[in-house]
C-alpha positions as CSV (number, residue, x, y, z in Angstrom):
1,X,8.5,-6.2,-19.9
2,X,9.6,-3.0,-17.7
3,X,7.2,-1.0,-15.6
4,X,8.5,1.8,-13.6
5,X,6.4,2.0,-10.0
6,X,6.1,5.4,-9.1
7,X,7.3,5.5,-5.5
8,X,10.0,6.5,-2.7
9,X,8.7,3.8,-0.8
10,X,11.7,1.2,-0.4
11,X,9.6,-1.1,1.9
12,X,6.7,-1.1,-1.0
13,X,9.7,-1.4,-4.0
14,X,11.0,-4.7,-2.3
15,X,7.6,-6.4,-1.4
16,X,6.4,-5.5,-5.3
17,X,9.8,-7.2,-7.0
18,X,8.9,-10.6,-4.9
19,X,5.3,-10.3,-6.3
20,X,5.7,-10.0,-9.6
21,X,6.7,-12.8,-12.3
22,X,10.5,-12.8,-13.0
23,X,9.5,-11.3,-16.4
24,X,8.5,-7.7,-15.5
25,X,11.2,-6.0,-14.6
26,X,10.5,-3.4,-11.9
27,X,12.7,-0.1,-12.1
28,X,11.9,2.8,-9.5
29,X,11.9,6.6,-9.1
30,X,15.6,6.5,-7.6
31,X,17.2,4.7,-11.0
32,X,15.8,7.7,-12.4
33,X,17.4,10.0,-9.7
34,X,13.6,11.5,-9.9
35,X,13.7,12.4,-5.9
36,X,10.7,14.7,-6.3
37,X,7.4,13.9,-3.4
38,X,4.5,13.6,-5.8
39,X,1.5,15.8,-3.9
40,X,-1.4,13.2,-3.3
41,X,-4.1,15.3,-3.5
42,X,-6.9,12.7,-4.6
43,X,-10.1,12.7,-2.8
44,X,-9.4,8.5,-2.2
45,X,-7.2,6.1,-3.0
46,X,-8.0,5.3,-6.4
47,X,-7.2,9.0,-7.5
48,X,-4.3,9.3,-5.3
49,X,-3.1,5.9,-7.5
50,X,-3.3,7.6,-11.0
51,X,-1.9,10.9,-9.9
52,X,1.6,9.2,-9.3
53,X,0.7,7.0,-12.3
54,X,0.2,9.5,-14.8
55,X,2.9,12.0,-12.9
56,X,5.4,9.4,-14.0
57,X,4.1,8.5,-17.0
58,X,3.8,11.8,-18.8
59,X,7.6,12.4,-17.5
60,X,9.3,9.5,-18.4
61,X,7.1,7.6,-20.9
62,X,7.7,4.1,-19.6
63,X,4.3,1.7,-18.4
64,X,3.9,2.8,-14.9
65,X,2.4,1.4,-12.2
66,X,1.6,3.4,-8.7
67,X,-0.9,2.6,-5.6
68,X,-2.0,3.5,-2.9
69,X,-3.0,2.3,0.5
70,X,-4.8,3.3,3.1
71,X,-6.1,1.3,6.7
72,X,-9.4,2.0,7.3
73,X,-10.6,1.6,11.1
74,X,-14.6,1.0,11.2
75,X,-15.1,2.6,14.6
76,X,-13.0,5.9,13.2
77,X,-15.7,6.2,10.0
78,X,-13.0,4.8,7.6
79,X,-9.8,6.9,8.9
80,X,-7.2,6.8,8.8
81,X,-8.0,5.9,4.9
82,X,-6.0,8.0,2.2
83,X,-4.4,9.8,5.3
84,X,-3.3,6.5,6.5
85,X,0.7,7.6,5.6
86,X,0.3,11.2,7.0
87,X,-2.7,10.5,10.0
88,X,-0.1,12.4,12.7
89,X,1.7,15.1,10.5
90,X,3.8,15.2,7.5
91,X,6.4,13.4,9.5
92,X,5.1,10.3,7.7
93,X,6.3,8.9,10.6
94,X,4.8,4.8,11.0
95,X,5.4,5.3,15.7
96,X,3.1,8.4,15.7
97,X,0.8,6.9,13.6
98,X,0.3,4.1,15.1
99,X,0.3,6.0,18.7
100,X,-2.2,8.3,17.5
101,X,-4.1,6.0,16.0
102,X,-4.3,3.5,19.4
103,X,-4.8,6.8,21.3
104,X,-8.0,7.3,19.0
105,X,-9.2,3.4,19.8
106,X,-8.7,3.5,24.1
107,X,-11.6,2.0,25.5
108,X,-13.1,1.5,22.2
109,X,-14.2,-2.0,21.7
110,X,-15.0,-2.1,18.0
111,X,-11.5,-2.5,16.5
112,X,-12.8,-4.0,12.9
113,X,-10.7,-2.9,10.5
114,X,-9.4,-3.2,6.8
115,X,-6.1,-2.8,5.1
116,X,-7.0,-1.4,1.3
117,X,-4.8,-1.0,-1.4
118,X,-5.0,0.6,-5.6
119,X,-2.5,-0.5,-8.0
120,X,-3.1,1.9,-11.1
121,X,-1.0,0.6,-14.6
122,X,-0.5,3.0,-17.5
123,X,0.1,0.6,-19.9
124,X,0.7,2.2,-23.5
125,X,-1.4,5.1,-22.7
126,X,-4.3,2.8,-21.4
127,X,-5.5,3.2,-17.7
128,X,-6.5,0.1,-15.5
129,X,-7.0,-0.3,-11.6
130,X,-6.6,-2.9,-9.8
131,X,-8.0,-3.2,-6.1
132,X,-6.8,-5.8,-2.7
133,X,-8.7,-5.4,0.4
134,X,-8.2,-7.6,3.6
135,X,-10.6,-7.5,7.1
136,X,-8.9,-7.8,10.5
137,X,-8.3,-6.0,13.6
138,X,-6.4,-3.8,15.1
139,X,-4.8,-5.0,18.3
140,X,-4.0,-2.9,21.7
141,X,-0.3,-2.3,20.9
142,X,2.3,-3.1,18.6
143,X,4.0,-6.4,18.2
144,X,6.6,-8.3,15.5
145,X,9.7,-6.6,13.8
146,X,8.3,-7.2,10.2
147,X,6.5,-4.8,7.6
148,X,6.1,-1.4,7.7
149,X,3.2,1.1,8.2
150,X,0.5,0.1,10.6
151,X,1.7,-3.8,10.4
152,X,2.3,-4.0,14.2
153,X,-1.5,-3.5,14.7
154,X,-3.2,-4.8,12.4
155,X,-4.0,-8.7,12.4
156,X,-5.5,-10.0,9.6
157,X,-9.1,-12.3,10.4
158,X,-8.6,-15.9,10.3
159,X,-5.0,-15.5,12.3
160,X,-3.4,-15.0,15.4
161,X,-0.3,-13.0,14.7
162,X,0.0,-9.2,13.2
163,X,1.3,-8.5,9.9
164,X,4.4,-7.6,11.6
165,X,4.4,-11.4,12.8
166,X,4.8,-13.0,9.8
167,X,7.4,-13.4,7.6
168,X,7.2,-11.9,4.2
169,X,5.4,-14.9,2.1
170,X,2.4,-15.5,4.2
171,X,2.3,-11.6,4.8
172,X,1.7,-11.1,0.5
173,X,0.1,-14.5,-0.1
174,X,-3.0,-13.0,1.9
175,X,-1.8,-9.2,2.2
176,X,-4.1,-6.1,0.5
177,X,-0.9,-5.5,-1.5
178,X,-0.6,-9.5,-2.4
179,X,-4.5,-9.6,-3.7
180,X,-3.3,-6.5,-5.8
181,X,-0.5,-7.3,-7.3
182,X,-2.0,-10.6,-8.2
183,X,-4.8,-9.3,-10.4
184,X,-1.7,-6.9,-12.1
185,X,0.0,-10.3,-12.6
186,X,-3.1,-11.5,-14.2
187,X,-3.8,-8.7,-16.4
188,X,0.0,-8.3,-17.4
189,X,-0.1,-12.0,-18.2
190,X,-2.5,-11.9,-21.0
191,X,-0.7,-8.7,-22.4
């Protein structure tokens, strides 16, 4: 079976092809040479999910899979949420965020906070979500060289080390992503 994930996001690509079962092949945007940003203007992650899912469905007619995540800080009323990737400029920059984001959090001491991601699939025309959500905390400063985004701060309840701590397979057997792409597996499994 071949999906196409709508996204840019080489980090995202990689973690998704180790998720899925070796029979879904997973093509992206750049085999397609489709370099184009897709504007997320959805009011939250679910709609910011089909947006790239139907962008790149109605253009290239393939089953199409796109998410969305955003980390949402309890003590910050949800945000960064679907500004997670853009919370200090366009720059999409991962150090500003993170900077702004513990700049925000100084002296605060609730630091409960969730990683939450949206897979949508366009599967033959047919829409389905599918939804990962993990609780932790976000730490006083970065720390480990893995993942990507706001990895270095975040460390999931129940451990001791960041997301950027672990090595990929514990990372997605208990990641927002992991929970996701796990129900898609589910779903595509019965199709």
């Amino acid at each position: 079976m071949k999906i196409l994930f709508a996204s840019h996001n080489t980090h995202k690509i990689s973690e998704l092809r180790q998720l899925l079962p070796a029979r879904v092949e997973l093509v992206s945007l750049a085999d397609f040479n489709y370099l184009d940003e897709i504007e997320e203007t959805g009011k939250d992650l679910m709609e910011n999910a089909f947006i790239k899912a139907r962008t790149v469905y109605s253009l290239f007619k393939l089953n199409t899979i796109a998410d969305d995540t955003g980390l949402e800080v309890e003590a910050l009323g949800g945000a960064p949420g679907v500004m997670s990737a853009r919370y200090a400029g366009e720059g999409k920059r991962s150090e500003d965020n993170i900077r702004k984001l513990l700049k925000e959090l100084d002296g605060v001491t609730n630091r409960k906070a969730r990683f939450r991601t949206v897979i949508s699939l366009i599967n033959n025309g047919k829409e389905y979500a599918f939804e990962g959500v993990i609780n932790g905390t976000i730490t006083d400063s970065p720390s480990g060289k893995e993942g990507f985004g706001y990895d270095p701060i975040f460390k999931p309840d129940g451990y001791n080390l960041c997301f950027a701590e672990m090595d990929s397979a514990t990372k997605s057997s208990i990641s927002h992503r992991g929970l996701a792409v796990r129900q898609l597996t589910s779903f595509i499994s019965k199709l």
